[in-house]
PAVOMAR-850115 format. One line per 5 residues: number of its first residue (from 0); their letters; for each residue x, z, y of C-alpha. Coordinates in steps of 0.001 Angstrom, whole numbers, plus 500000, padded with zeros to 6 digits. Example, Ala and Ser with C-alpha at 12.3 -4.5 7.8 and 13.67 -1.06 7.14 Angstrom:
REM PAVOMAR-850115
0) AS) 512300,507800,495500  513670,507140,498940
***
This chain:
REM PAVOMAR-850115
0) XXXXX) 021093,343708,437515  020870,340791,438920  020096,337132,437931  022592,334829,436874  022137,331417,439420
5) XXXXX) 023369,328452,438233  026729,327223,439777  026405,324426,442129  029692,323430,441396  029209,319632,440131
10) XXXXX) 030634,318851,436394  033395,316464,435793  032267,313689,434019  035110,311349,432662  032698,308568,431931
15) XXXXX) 032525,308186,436441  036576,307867,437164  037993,304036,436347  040268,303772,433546  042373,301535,435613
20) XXXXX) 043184,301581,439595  043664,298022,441033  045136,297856,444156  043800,295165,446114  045057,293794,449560
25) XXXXX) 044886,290120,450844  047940,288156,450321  048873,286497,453870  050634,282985,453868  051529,280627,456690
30) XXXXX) 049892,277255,456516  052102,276310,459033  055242,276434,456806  053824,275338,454389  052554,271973,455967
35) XXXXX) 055792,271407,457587  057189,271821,453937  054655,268778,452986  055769,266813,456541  059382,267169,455868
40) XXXXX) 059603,266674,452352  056200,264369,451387  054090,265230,448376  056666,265251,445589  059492,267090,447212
45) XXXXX) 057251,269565,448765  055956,270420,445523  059574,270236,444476  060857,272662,446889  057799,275189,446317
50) XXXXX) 058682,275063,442993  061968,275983,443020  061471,278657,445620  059134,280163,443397  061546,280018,439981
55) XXXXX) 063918,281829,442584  061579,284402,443824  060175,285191,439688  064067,285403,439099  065059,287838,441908
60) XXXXX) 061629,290225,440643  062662,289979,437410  066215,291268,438181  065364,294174,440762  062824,295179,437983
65) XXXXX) 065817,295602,435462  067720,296904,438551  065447,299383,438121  064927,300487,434866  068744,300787,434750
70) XXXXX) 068605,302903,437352  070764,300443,439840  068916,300955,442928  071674,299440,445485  070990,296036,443930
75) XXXXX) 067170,296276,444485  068155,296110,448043  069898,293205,447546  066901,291674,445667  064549,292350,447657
80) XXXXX) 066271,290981,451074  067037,287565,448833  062528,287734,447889  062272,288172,451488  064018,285229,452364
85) XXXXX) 062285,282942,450138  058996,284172,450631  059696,283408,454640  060928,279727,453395  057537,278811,451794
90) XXXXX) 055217,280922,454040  054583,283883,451847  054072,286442,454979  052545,289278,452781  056050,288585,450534
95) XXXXX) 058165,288721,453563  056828,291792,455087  056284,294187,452114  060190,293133,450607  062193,294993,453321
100) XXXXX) 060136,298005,452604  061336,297598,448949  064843,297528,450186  064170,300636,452353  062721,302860,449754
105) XXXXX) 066330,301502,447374  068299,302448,450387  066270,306282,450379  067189,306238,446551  063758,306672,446033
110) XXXXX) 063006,305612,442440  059417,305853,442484  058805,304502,445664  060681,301799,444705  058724,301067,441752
115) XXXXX) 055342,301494,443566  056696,299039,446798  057876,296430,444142  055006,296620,441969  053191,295798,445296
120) XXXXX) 055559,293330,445740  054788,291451,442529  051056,291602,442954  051691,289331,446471  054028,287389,444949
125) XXXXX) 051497,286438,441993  048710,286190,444347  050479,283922,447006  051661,281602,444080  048256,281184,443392
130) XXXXX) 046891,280947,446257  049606,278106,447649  048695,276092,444949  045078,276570,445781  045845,274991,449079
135) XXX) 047915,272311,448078  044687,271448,446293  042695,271033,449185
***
């Protein structure tokens, strides 16, 4: 008979996996646009404009998220190209880039590829908002 050897196998251990997953990837924004925003418009309309743009952009989430959850995909396409266009207006490049592949995953009638593309959507929308008002601030 022989012995019985341990089993190298490692153990699972809960207490080593994260509770919660955050995605993180660097928001990109064009200083350029955004200047020319401040050179056009001065201080107050500037701010003004951003502003707006960014009531516009929290709208058009807010709507492709109920898009979604009612289970209208073909007008998170149309959501997402109108968050594209903003984001390009006030220099939100991360915004712009990762919206058409929102609208690409609605057009595959993909519904949780949509969710996971917008929820990556939101987290550069959030992000640029802060971070353009971080540079205003400078």
């Amino acid at each position: 008979m022989r012995p019985m050897t341990p089993d190298p196998t490692p153990t699972f251990d809960a207490r080593d996996v994260p509770s919660t997953i955050t995605p993180s990837e660097p928001s990109e924004y064009d200083r350029g646009v955004i200047r020319q925003l401040w050179l056009d418009h001065g201080d107050t309309g500037a701010e003004r404009q951003i502003c707006r743009t960014i009531t516009a952009l929290e709208g058009a989430l807010a709507g492709a998220d109920r898009a979604i959850a009612d289970g209208r995909l073909a007008e998170v396409s149309t959501y997402a190209r109108q968050i594209s266009r903003l984001g390009a207006s006030i220099g939100f490049r991360s915004v712009a880039r990762i919206a058409p592949m929102v609208e690409e995953t609605a057009i595959r009638r993909d519904p949780a590829a949509v969710a996971s593309t917008l929820a990556r959507l939101t987290r550069h929308c959030d992000r640029s908002i802060y971070e353009i008002w971080d540079i205003s601030g400078t």
